[in-house]
C-alpha positions as CSV (number, residue, x, y, z in Angstrom):
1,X,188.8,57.6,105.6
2,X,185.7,57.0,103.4
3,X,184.2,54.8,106.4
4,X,185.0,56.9,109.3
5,X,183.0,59.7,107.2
6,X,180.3,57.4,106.0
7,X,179.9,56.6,109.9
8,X,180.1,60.6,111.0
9,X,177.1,61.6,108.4
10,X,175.0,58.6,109.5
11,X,174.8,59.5,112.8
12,X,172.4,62.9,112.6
13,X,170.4,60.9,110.1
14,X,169.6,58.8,112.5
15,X,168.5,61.9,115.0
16,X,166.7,63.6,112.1
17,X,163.8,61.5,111.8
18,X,162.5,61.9,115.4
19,X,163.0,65.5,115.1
20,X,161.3,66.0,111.7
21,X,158.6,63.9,113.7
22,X,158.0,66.1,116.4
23,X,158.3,69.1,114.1
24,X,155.0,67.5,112.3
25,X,153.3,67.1,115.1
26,X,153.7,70.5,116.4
27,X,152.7,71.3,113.0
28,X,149.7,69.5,112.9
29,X,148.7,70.5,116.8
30,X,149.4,74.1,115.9
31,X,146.8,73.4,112.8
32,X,143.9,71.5,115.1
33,X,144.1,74.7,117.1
34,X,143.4,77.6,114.9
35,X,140.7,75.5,113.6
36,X,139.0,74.9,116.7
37,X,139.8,77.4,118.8
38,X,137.3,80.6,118.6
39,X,138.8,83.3,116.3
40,X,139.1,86.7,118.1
41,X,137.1,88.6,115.1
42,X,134.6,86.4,114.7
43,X,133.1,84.2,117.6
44,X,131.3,81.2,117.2
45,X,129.0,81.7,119.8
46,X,126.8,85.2,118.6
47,X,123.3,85.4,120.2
48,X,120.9,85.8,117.6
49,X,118.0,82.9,117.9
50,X,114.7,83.9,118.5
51,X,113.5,84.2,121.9
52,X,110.4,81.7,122.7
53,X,108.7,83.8,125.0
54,X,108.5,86.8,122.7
55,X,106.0,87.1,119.6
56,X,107.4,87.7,116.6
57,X,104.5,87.3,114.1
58,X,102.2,90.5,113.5
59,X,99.1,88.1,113.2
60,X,99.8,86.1,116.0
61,X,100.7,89.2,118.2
62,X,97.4,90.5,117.1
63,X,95.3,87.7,118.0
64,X,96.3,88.0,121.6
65,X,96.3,91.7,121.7
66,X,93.1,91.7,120.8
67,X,91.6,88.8,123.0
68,X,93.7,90.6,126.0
69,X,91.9,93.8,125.5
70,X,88.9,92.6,126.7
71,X,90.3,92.8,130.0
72,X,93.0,95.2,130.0
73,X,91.9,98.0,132.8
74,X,91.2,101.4,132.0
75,X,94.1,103.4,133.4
76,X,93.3,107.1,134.4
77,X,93.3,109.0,130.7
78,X,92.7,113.2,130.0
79,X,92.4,113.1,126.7
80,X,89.3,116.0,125.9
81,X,86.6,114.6,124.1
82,X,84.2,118.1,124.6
83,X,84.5,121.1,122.3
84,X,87.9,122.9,122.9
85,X,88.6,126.3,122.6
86,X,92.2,128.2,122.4
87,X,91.7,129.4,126.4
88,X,92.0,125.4,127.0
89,X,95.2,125.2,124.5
90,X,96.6,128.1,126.9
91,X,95.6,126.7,130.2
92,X,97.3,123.1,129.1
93,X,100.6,125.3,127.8
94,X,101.0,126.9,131.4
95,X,101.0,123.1,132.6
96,X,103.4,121.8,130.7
97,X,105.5,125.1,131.3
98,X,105.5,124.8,134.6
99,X,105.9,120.5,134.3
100,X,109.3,121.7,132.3
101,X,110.5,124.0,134.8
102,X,110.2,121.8,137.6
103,X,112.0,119.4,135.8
104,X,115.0,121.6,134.2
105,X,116.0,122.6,138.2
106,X,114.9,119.2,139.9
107,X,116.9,117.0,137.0
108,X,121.0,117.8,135.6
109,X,120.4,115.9,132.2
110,X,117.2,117.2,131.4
111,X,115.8,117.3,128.9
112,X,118.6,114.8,127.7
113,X,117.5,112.6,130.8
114,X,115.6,109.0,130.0
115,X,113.2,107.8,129.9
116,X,111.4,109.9,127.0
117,X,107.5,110.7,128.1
118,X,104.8,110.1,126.2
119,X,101.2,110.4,126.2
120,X,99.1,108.8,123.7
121,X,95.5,109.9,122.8
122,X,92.7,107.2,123.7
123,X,91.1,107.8,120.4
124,X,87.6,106.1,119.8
125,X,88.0,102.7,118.8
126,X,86.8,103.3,115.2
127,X,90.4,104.7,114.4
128,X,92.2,101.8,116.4
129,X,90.4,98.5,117.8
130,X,88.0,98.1,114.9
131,X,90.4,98.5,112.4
132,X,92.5,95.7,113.7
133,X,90.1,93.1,114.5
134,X,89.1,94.2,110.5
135,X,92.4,93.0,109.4
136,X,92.5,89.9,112.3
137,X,89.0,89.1,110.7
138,X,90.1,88.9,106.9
139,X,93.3,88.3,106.6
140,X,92.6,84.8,105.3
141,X,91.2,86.5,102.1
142,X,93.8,85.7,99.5
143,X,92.0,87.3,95.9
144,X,92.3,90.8,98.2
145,X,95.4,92.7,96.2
146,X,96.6,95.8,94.9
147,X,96.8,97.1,91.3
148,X,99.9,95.4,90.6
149,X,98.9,92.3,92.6
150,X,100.5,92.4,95.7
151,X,98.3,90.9,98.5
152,X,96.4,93.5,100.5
153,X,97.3,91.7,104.2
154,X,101.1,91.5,103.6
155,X,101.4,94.6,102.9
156,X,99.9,95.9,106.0
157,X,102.0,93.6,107.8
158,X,104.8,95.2,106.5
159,X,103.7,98.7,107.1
160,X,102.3,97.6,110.7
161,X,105.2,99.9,112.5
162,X,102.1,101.6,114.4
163,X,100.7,98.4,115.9
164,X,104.0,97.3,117.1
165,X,104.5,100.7,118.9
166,X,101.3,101.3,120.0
167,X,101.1,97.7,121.7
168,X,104.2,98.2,123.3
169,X,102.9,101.6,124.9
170,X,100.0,100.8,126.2
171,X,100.8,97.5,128.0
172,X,101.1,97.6,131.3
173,X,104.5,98.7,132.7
174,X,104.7,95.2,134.7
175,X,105.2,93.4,131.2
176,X,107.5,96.3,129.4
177,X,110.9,95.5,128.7
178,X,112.0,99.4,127.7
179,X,113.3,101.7,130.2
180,X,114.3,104.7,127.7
181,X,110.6,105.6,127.0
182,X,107.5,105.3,129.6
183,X,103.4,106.1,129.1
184,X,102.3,109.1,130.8
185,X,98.6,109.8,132.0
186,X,98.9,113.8,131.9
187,X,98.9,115.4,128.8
188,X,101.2,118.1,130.9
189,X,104.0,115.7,131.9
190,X,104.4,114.4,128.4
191,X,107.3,114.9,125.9
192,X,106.1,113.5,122.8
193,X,102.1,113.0,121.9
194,X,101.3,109.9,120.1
195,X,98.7,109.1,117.3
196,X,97.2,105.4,117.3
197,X,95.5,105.7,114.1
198,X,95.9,102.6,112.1
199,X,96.7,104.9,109.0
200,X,97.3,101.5,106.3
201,X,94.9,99.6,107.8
202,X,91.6,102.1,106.8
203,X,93.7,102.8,103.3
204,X,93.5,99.1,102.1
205,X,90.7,97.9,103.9
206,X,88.1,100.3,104.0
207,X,86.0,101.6,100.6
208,X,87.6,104.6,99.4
209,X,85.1,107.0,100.3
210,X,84.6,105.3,103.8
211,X,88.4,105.5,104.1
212,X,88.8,109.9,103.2
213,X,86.1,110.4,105.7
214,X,87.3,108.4,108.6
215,X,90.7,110.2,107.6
216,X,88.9,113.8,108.2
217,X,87.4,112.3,111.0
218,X,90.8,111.3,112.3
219,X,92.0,114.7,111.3
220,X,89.8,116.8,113.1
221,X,89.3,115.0,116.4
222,X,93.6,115.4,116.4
223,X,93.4,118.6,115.8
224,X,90.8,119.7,118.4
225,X,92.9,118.5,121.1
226,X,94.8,121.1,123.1
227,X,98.0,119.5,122.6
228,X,97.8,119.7,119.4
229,X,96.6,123.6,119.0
230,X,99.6,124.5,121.8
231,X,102.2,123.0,119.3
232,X,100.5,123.1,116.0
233,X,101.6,119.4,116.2
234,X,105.0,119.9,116.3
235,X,105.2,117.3,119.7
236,X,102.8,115.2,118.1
237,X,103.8,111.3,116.4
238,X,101.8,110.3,113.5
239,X,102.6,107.0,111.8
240,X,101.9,107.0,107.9
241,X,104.2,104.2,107.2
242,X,102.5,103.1,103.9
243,X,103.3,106.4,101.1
244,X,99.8,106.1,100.5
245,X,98.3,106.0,103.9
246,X,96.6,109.5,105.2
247,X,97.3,111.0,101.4
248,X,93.8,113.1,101.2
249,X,94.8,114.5,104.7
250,X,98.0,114.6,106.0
251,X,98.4,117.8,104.1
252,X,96.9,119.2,107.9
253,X,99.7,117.4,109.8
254,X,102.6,118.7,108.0
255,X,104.3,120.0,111.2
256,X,103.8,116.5,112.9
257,X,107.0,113.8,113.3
258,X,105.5,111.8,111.2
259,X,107.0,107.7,110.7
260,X,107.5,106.6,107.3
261,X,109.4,104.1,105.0
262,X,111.6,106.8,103.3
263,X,111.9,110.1,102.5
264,X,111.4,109.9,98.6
265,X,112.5,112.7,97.1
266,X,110.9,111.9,93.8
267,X,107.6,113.9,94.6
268,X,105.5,110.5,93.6
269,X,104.4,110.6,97.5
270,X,105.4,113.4,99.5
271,X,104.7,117.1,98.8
272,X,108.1,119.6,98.7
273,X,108.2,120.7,102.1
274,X,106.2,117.7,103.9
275,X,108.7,115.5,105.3
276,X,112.1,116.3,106.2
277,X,115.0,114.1,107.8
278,X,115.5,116.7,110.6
279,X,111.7,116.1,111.8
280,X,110.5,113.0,110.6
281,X,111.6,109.2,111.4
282,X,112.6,106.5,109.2
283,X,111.4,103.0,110.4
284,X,112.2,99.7,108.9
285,X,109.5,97.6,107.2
286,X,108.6,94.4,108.8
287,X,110.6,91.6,107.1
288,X,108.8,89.2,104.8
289,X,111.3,86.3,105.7
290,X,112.1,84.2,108.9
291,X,115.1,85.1,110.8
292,X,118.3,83.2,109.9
293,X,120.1,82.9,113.1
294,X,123.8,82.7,113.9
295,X,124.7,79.0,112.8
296,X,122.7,79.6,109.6
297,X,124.2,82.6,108.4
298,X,128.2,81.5,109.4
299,X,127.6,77.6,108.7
300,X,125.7,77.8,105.3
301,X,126.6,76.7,102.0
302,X,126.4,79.8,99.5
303,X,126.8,78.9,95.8
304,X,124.9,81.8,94.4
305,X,127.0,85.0,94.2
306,X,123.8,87.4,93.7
307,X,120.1,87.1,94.4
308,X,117.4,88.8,93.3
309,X,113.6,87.8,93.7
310,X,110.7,90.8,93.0
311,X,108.9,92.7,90.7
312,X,111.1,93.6,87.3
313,X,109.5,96.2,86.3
314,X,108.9,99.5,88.5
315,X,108.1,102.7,88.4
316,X,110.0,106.0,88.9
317,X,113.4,105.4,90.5
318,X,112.6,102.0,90.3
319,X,113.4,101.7,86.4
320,X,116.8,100.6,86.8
321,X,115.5,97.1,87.8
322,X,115.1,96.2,84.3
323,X,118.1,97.3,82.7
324,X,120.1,95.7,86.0
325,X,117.9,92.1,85.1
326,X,118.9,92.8,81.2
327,X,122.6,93.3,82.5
328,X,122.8,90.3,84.5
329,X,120.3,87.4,83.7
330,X,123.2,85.5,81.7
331,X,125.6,85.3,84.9
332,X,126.2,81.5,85.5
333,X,126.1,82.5,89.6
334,X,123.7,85.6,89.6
335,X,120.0,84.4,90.2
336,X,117.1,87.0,89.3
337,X,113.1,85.8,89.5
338,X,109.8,87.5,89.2
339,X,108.7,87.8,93.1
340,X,105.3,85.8,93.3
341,X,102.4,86.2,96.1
342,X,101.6,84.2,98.9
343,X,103.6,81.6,100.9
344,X,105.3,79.8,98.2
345,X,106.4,83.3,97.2
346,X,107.6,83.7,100.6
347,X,109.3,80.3,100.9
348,X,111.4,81.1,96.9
349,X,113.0,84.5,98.5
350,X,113.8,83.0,101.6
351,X,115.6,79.9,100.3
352,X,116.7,82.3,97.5
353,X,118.5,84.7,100.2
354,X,119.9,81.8,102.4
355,X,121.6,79.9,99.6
356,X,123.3,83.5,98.5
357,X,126.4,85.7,99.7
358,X,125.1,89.2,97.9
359,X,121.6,90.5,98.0
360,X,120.2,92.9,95.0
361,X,118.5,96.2,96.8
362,X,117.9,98.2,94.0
363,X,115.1,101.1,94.5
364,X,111.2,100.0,93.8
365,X,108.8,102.7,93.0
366,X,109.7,104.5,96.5
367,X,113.9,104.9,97.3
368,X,113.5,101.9,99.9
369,X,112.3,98.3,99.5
370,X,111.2,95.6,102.3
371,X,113.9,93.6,100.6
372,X,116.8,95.1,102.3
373,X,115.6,93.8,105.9
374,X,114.3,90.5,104.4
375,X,118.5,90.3,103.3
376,X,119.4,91.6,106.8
377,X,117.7,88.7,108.5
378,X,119.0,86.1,105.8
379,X,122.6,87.1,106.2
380,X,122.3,87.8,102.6
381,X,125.1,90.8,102.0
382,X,122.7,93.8,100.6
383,X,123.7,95.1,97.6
384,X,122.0,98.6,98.0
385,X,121.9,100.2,94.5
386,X,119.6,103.3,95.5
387,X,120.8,106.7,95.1
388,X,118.1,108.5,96.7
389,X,117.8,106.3,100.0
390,X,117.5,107.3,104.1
391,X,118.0,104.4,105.9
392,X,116.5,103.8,109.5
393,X,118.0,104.6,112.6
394,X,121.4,105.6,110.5
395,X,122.1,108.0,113.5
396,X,122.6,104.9,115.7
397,X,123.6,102.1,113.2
398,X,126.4,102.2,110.3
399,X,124.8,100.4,107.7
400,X,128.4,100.4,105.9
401,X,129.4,97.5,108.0
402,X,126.3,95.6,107.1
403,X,125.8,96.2,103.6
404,X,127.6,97.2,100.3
405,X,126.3,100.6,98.3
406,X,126.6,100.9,94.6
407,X,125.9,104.3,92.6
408,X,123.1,103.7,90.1
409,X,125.8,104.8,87.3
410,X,128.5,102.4,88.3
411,X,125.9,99.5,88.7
412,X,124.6,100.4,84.9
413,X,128.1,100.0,83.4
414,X,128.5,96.6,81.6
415,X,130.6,93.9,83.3
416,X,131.0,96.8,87.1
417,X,128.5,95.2,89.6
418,X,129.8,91.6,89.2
419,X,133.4,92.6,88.5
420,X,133.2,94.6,92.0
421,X,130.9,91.8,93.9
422,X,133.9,89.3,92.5
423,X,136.6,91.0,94.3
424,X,135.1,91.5,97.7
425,X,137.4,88.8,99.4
426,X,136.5,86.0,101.9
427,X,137.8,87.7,104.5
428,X,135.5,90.8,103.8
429,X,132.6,88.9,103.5
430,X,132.8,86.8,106.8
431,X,133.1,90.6,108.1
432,X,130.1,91.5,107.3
433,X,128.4,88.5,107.9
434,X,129.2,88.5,111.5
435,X,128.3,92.1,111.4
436,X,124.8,91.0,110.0
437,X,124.0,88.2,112.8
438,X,124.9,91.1,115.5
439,X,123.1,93.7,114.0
440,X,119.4,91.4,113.1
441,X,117.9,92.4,116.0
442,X,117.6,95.6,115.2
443,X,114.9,94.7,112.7
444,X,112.9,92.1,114.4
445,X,109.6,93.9,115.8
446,X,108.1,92.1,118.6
447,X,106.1,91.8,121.5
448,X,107.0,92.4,124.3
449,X,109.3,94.5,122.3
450,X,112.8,94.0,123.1
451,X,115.9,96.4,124.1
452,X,117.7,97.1,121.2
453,X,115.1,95.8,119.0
454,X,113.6,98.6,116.3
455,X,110.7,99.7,119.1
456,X,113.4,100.7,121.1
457,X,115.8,102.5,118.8
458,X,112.4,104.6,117.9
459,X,112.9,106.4,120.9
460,X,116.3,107.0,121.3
461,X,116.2,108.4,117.8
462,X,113.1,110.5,119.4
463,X,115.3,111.6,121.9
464,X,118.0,113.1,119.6
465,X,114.9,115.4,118.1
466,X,113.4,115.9,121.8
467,X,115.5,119.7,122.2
468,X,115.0,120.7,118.2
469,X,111.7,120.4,118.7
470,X,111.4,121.8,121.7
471,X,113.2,124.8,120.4
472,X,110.8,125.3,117.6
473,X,107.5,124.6,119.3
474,X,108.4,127.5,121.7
475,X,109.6,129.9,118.7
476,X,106.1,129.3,117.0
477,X,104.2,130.2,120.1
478,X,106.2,133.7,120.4
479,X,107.1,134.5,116.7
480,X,104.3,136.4,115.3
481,X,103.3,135.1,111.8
482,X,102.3,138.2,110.2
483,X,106.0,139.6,110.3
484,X,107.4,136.9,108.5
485,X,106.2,137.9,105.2
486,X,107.4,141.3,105.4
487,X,111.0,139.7,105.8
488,X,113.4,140.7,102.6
489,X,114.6,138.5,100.1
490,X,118.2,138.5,102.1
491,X,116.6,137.3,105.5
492,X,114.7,134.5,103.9
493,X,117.6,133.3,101.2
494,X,118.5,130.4,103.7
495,X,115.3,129.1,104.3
496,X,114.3,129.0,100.9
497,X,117.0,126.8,100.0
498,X,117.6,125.0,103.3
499,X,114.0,124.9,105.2
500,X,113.3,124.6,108.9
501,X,111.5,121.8,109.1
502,X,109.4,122.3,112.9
503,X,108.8,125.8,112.0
């Protein structure tokens, strides 16, 4: 009896090995495969390397502008150079009246149709060609810097939105990669009017005298144009992406869509009533740092939970980076330098922001900071602590699948910011990570400038504004001025708290 039921139990014992064998090796195959095969949120292969054929770097872009110009033809131009009178500002309006009409019955989607038109002024070179081979001719000067010793040339690199637009524009359709916006040679079959005044170029590299009177010059030789006295400049694109640039002037150019960093609500920079979301664009700065492409950003080793590299100590809104450094200096995994000029400066925050998940945006003496897209192309997580900031292109982009926003009050609390960071889980941060290689190009200015790259999301956040202001170029042409001051206090109660910002 004992036997026979040794003998029965041995028998599936003897089955049980083979079976728990093949149950391992299914296992272990089932294991080798989610490793290696491609994960359905997040694909190995994501296309963001640089292109070789297309120029990233402002001064190497430059250099062959500038040599190319020499032989770029003249295409047919009608800018008005003589003395113009308001008879000329009419003539031009029943041009581009009759230019609209025959486009409203001949096109379904306009004036929603693509590509966007523009003409842009060929203004003398003083205002445009000299003031880049200026730059192209010192920008090897190192002791040139600002009051609080930023170098001079990196910061017009930064701010150089207008050369990477205006380069763009005028080469010749043959070599242009956008389809959504296209040069026009009539003023009358143009949309938008564009500027090509080097605005930060003349503010840091002229004398400061030399710099307010080319800006007047600027300003008038604008404002004489037909165009420009038709609209009052509504139609007209004026980049002053520096807060300082076109300070003394721009005053004139109010009604303008004018290109900027950030709104800055503060009143350090911008006069109550001179820049508005509704009519102005927000471009991003040129980023300081070298792009970190797909395989760098999902493949690195990051050990430091929070980076920070920059000046400590700013002004206005930018306060809070001192008591944020007093806060979180004594983290074993937080990192926070003093930023430092030049390319070793360059090199720290760049292997600063590779080596780390979470990147600290906090405000600098303006709402926004060339910091964020320096983190952008890193794949360094931003950590925007700003309460006051507009973002670029936010009407296209989400920027809350990119980066992580923190009020100023719940960053200042002790122990919040790295409590929070702390519990962002693994899962989360690949999330955005992925999102950040997608989203880099974006913020990548080149030349020829590239579909979906900033250049081109420009214009299709110009073509968002393309009926608004429409609407209130036409409403200032037959609203007569005089009557609106003796509105009452109960027709002008929305304005005054809420105000039209083409009108």
């Amino acid at each position: 009896m004992d036997m026979a039921g040794r003998h029965h139990s041995a028998a599936p014992k003897s089955l049980r090995s083979p079976l728990i064998l093949f149950t391992l090796l299914l296992l272990a195959f089932s294991i080798l495969f989610y490793i290696f095969s491609p994960s359905p949120t997040f694909p190995r292969k994501i296309h963001s390397t640089l292109n070789p054929n297309v120029d990233y770097s402002f001064v190497s872009s430059l250099e062959k502008f500038l040599i190319n110009s020499k032989s770029r033809p003249t295409l047919p131009d009608d800018t008005v150079t003589a003395t113009v009178t308001q008879q000329d500002a009419g003539k031009l309006d029943d041009l581009i009246s009759r230019k609209q009409t025959e486009r409203l019955y001949d096109d379904s989607f306009y004036p929603l149709s693509s590509p966007i038109r523009v003409y842009v002024y060929n203004m003398p070179s003083k205002f445009t060609y000299d003031l880049l081979w200026l730059f192209r001719n010192t920008y090897k000067e190192t002791n040139n810097l600002t009051s609080n010793g930023s170098p001079v040339h990196r910061l017009i690199e930064q701010h150089s939105i207008d050369y990477w637009l205006w380069a763009d524009l005028i080469a010749p359709e043959s070599e242009r990669l956008l389809k959504n916006v296209v040069r026009v040679n009539k003023q009358e079959e143009a949309d938008f009017f564009y500027i090509p005044f080097f605005t930060t170029i003349s503010f840091f590299l002229l004398e400061k005298q030399q710099c307010k009177a080319l800006y007047r010059e600027a300003l008038k030789w604008v404002t004489d144009q037909p165009a420009w006295k038709r609209s009052e400049g509504r139609d007209h694109i004026l980049p002053v992406h520096h807060p300082w640039s076109f300070k003394s002037v721009r005053k004139f150019m109010k009604n303008a869509i004018w290109l900027l960093p950030d709104m800055d609500s503060t009143g350090n920079w911008y006069k109550p009533g001179q820049v508005h979301l509704e009519k102005d664009l927000i471009l991003p700065y040129v980023a300081n740092v070298d792009l970190c492409d797909s395989k760098c950003v999902l493949d690195s080793k990051r050990n430091i939970l929070l980076f920070f590299r920059g000046r400590l100590k700013r002004n206005a809104g930018g306060k809070i980076r001192a008591k944020l450094v007093t806060e979180l200096r004594s983290a074993d995994d937080v990192v926070i330098e003093e930023g430092s000029a030049g390319e070793a400066g360059k090199a720290a925050a760049q292997s600063g922001m590779r080596k780390s998940v979470f990147c600290l945006n906090p405000a600098g003496d303006t709402p926004s900071s060339a910091r964020l897209f320096d983190a952008i192309v890193s794949g360094c997580i931003p950590v925007v602590i700003s309460d006051e900031l507009e973002l670029p292109f936010e009407g296209i982009l989400d920027y809350r699948k990119i980066a992580l926003f923190v009020s100023s009050g719940d960053a200042m609390q002790p122990g919040w910011l790295l409590t929070f960071l702390r519990s962002v889980s693994l899962a989360q941060i690949r999330e955005i990570q992925f999102n950040l290689v997608k989203h880099s190009r974006h913020f990548l200015y080149s030349h020829p400038a590239q579909p979906m790259g900033p250049e081109d999301l420009v214009w299709r956040m110009m073509a968002g504004k393309l009926v608004n202001m429409k609407l209130h170029v036409r409403r200032s042409q037959r609203v007569v001025k005089e009557s609106r001051s003796s509105c009452t206090c109960e027709c002008r109660r929305p304005n005054s708290t809420n105000p039209h910002l083409f009108s």
